[in-house]
N, C-alpha and C positions, 0 to 999 in steps of 0.2 A: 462786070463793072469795074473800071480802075480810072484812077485818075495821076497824070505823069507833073510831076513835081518839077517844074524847071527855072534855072533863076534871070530876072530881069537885068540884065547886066548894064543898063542906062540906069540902073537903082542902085545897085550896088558897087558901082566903078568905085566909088570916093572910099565905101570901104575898102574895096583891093588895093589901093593906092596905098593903105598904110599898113601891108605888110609887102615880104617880099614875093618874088616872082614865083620860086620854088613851093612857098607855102599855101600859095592858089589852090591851087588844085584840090590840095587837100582842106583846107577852110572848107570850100565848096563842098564838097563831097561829106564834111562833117554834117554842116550846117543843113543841105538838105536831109539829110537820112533825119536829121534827128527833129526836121519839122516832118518829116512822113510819118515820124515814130508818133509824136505828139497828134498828129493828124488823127492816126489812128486808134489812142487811147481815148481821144474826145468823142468819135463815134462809136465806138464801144461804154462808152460812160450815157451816152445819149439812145442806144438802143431800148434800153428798158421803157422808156419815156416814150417810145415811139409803137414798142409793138407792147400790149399788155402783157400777153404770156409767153413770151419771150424766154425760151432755155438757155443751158448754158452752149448748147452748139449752134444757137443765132447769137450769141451776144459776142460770142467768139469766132463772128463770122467775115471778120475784117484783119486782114494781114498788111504789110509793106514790104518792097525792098532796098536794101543801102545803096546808098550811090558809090562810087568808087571814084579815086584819085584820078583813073583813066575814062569814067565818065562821069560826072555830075550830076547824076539825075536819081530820081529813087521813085516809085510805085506804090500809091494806097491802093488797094485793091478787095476786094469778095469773094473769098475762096468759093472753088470751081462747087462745090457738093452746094453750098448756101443759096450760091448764085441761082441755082435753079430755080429756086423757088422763092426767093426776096429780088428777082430781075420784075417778079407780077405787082411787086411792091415800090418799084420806083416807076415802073413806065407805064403800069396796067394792065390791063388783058384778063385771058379767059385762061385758068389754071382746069386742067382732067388728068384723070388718074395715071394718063404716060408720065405725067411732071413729078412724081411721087420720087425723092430723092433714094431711097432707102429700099422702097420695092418697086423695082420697075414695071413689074407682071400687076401691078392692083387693077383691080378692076372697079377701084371706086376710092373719091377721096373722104377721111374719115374725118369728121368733124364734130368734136364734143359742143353738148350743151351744157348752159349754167349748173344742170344737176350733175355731172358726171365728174367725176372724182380729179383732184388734182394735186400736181405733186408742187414741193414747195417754191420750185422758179413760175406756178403759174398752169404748164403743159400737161397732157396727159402722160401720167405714167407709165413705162415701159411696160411690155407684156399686159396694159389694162384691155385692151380690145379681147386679147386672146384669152384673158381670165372670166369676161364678160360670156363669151360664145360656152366656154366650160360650164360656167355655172347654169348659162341657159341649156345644154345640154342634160348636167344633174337635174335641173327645177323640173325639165320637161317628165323625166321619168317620174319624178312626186308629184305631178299633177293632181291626184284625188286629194292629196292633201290641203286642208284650208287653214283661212286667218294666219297667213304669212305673205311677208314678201317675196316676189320672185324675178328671176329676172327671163322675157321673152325678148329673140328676134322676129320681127313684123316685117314681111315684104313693102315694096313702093307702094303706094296706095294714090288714091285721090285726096287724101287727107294730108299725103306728104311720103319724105325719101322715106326707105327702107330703115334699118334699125335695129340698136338692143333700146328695150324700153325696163324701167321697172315696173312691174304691177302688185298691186296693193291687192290680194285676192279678196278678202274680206269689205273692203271698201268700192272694187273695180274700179280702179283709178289705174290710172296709164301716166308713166312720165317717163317722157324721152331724156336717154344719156349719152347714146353714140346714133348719128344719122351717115350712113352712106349717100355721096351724093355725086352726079357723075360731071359737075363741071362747078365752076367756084369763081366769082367775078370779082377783078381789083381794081381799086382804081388809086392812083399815084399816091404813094405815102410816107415813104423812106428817106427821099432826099438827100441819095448817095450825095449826087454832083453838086448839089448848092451848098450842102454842109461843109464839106470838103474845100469847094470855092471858097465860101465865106471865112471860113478859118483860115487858112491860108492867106487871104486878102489882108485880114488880121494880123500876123503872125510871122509870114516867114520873113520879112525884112528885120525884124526886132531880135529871131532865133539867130540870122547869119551873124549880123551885130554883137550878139554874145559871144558865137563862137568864136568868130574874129577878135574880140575884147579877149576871149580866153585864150587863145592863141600868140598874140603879144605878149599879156601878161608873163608868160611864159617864155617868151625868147625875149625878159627886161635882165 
């Protein structure tokens, strides 16, 4: 997902007109970069509001680049690792465990429930799946022992995916924390291209404006 920054030049003629020839170029190349910049802080400021548990490597999942003297134009864009998996978030579709950014080989995508531990941007926390499997590994061998928590893996069932669950031995209570599950349905939510649009539609005749303003001010 990118979107290419270009300027209307039937909008901006009157501003060119009042500087010189030489400093074209560069105005331009100012003026855009620095509304791709802004572009890009606005939806990084706007991510949190859109995905709940949103990390810091989705909120940091929008880049740009500068335009230059020799071309004009600069790039908001979603880096290549995000994209993989915020592309089911702007256009929809069906996400399985090949889309898995991090390990390619999964064989299931891992989706926490409300009970299952989280770290302070929201996400689950690193090595929690692999801490979950350990302990269900210890619980199992203390089996005889009662009136504790424990935590078990339960295969697919009819009742639902696979799973670590905690169980309440004393109560036999079951509460699911982590579900394996082998496909995962999105439907449009991101709003790369509109946000971007819209901002921009906003925006960038008033950024080249300043830059242009600051660029005189300077050669008074």
């Amino acid at each position: 997902m990118r979107m290419t920054i270009k300027v209307d030049m039937d909008k901006t003629s009157r501003m060119l007109q009042r500087i010189s020839s030489r400093d074209i170029p560069y105005a331009l190349a100012r003026g855009v970069s620095m509304a791709a910049r802004e572009t890009r802080d606005k939806l990084k400021q706007d991510i949190p509001g859109i995905f709940k548990h949103a990390g810091p490597f989705t909120r940091n999942a929008i880049s740009f680049t500068y335009a230059t003297k020799q071309n004009q134009t600069a790039t908001v864009f979603v880096k290549d690792q995000q994209a993989k998996y915020l592309k089911f978030e702007e256009y929809g579709g069906t996400r399985t465990p090949q889309d898995n950014t991090m390990n390619p080989n999964a064989k299931a995508l891992v989706i926490g429930s409300p009970s299952a531990r989280r770290n302070a941007s929201g996400a689950l926390p690193k090595g929690y799946v692999r801490s979950l499997a350990q302990k269900a590994m210890d619980d199992l061998k203390k089996s005889k022992r009662k009136n504790r928590n424990i935590i078990v893996k339960l295969p697919e069932s009819r009742r639902g995916p696979g799973g670590f669950f905690q169980r309440n031995v004393q109560a036999n209570s079951l509460v699911r924390l982590i579900s394996f599950i082998h496909h995962a349905t999105y439907k449009p939510k991101f709003g790369f291209f509109k946000r971007t649009s819209d901002f921009l539609d906003r925006n960038l005749n008033p950024i080249l404006q300043k830059t242009i303003d600051s660029i005189l001010e300077k050669g008074k």
